[in-house]
N, C-alpha and C positions, 0 to 999 in steps of 0.2 A: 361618506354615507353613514358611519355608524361609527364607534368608541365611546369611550370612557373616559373623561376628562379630571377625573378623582384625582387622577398621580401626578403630581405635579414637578417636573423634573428642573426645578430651582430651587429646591435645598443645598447645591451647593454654596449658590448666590444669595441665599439667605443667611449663611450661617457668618456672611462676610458683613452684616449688618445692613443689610437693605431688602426693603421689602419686597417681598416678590406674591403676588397673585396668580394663580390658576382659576382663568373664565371658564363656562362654558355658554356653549351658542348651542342653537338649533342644527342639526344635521338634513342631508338633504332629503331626505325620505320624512322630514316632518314639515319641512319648507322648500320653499321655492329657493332657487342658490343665492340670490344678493340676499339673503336674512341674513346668516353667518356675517357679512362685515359691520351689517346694522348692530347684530347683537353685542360684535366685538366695540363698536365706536360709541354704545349704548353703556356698556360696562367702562368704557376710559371717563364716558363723562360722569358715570356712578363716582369711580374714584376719585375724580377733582373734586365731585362736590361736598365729597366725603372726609376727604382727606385732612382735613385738621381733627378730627373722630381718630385717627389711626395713625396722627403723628408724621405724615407722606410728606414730602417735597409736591404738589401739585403742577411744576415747573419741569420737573426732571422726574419725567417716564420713560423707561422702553421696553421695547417688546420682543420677542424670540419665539421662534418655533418652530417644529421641523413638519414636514407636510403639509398636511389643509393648515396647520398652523401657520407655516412658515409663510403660506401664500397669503392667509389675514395678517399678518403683522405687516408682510410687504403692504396689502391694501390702506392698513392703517396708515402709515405712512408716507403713501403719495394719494388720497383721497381728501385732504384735507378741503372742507369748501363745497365740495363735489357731493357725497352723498349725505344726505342731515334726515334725521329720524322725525 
């Protein structure tokens, strides 16, 4: 329902040479609940299209998080097909 999504707790994983992104989405008190995996499948396809801008692999993404994170990345990853913006 509410946070802060500034801190991005993949500078471990960045400092190992691979990029790492902190999204943020819509929280539920600003949206109805299916936004949040829209905004997250909304932000993957930013990156693809972006990705020669920033040097990315477009091929080789993933995702991690713990909480309402953890429950979008799961979404991301078996919604393929399924939800389109």
């Amino acid at each position: 329902m509410e946070g802060d999504k500034e801190s991005c707790l993949g500078e471990e994983v960045a400092v190992l040479v691979y990029a790492v992104v902190s999204i943020n989405y819509r929280f539920s008190d600003e949206a109805i609940v299916t936004a949040q995996i829209y905004d997250a499948k909304e932000a993957v396809r930013w990156l693809r299209q972006n990705a020669s801008l920033y040097n990315i692999d477009s091929d080789r993404f993933g995702v991690w998080g713990d909480s309402s994170d953890g429950q979008l990345s799961a979404l991301l990853g078996t919604s393929a097909g399924v939800l389109k913006v």
